[in-house]
N, C-alpha and C positions, 0 to 999 in steps of 0.2 A: 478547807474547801469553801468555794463561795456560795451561798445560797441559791439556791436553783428555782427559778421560779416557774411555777406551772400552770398559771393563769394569769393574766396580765389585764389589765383595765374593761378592754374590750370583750376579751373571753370571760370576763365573768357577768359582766349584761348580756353575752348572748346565752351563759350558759341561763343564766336568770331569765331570760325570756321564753327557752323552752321547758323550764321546769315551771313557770303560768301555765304554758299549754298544756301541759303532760296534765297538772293540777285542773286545771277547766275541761279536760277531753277527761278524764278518769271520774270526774263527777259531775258529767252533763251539764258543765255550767258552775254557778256557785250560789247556787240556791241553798241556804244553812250551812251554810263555808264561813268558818272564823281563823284567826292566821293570831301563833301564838309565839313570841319570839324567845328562846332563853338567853336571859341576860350570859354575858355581855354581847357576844357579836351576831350571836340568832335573833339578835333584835332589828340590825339596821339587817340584816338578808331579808326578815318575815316584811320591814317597811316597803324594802324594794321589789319585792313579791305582788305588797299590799297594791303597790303603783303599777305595777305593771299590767294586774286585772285589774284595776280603772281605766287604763288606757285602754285594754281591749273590751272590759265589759259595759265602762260605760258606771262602775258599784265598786264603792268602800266599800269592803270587809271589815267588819267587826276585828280591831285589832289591840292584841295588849301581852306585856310582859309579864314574864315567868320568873321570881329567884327562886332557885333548886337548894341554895344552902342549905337550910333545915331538912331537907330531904335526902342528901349525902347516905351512902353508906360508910362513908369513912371521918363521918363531923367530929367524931370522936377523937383524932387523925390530926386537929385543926387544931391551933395553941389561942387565936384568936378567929373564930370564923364571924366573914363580915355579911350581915343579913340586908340586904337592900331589898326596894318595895318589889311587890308584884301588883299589874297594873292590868287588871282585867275588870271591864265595868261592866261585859253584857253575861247573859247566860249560857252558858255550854249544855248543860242538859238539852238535847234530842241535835246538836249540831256536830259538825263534822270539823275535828278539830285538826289544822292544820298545822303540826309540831314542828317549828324553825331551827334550826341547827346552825352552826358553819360548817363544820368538821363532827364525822363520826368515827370515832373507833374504838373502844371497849363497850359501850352501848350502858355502861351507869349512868351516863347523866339523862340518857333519855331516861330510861326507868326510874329516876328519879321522877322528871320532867311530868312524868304519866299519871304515879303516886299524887303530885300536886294537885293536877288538874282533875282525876277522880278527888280528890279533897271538895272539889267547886262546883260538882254535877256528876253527871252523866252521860256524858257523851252519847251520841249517835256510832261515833267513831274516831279515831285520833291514828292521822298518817304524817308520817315524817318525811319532810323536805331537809336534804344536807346539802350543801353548797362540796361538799369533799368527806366521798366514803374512804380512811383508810384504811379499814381491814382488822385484824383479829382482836376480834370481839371476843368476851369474856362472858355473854349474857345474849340469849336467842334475840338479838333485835334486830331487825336490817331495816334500811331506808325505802319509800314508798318512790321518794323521788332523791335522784342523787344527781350532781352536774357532773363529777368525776368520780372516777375507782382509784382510787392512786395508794397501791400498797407499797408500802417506806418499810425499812429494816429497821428495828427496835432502837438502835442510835442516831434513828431521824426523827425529827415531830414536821407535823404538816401546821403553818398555820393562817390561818386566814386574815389578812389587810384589809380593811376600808375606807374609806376619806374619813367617815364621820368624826370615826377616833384616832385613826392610826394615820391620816395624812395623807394617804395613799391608797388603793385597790389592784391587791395583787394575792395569789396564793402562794407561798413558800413551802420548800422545802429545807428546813436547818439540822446540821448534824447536833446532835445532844454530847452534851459530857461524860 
């Protein structure tokens, strides 16, 4: 089977444009809005997030990167786990932190994600943006903001493309082995 794509170039800047809005109407703005990306691909979504309220607001958001390695519930799991920087230089305590994703679905890595950034303050609060919720979750976490629902059969993965790394922007569906 050949991979099925479910978002293509275009639909995902538009879906990325109304997940700004959804993000700026849900908190009156983005006054104490910071946008937090998980490495690897929640980083260029939370970037394009980051541009897109500049375009409409006019304001950079505080933005910086997350590694969850150390934070794994399965690092144990890992023969070599590879630990890259996490890049956050402002403060999170009393701000609203905007959790970046590509793809959701078992909800470990956000609860990782969460564990980290209570590591670095206190949040005001911390809502997650997923560019692609797929569904059965193994841990109470659902998306604040999601651009699609697209639940796949346990021999499909969803994954998310984007120029920066990948050449290209597009969301897949691929059958698994």
């Amino acid at each position: 089977m050949k991979n099925k794509v479910i978002l293509d170039k275009k639909a995902i800047q538009r879906t990325i444009n109304r997940i700004t809005h959804e993000i700026l109407e849900k908190n009156e703005g983005c006054t104490q809005l910071c946008l937090i990306g998980i490495r690897t691909r929640g980083i260029h979504l939370a970037n394009r997030i980051q541009n897109a309220i500049k375009s409409v607001e006019g304001i950079t958001l505080p933005f910086g990167v997350l590694d969850i390695t150390m934070y794994r519930d399965d690092i144990s799991k890992l023969k070599w786990p590879e630990v890259k920087k996490t890049e956050i230089s402002f403060d999170v305590n009393n701000m609203t932190v905007i959790l970046v994703d590509d793809v959701l679905h078992t909800g470990r890595t956000t609860r990782a994600a969460i564990d980290a950034i209570m590591d670095l303050g206190r949040p005001k609060k911390i809502q997650l943006a997923v560019l692609v919720d797929r569904g059965e979750r193994e841990l109470p976490i659902h998306p604040d903001y999601a651009g699609i629902v697209c639940p796949v059969s346990i021999k499909e993965e969803v994954l998310a493309r984007f120029s920066e790394i990948d050449g290209k922007d597009e969301v897949v569906i691929v059958k698994t082995p």
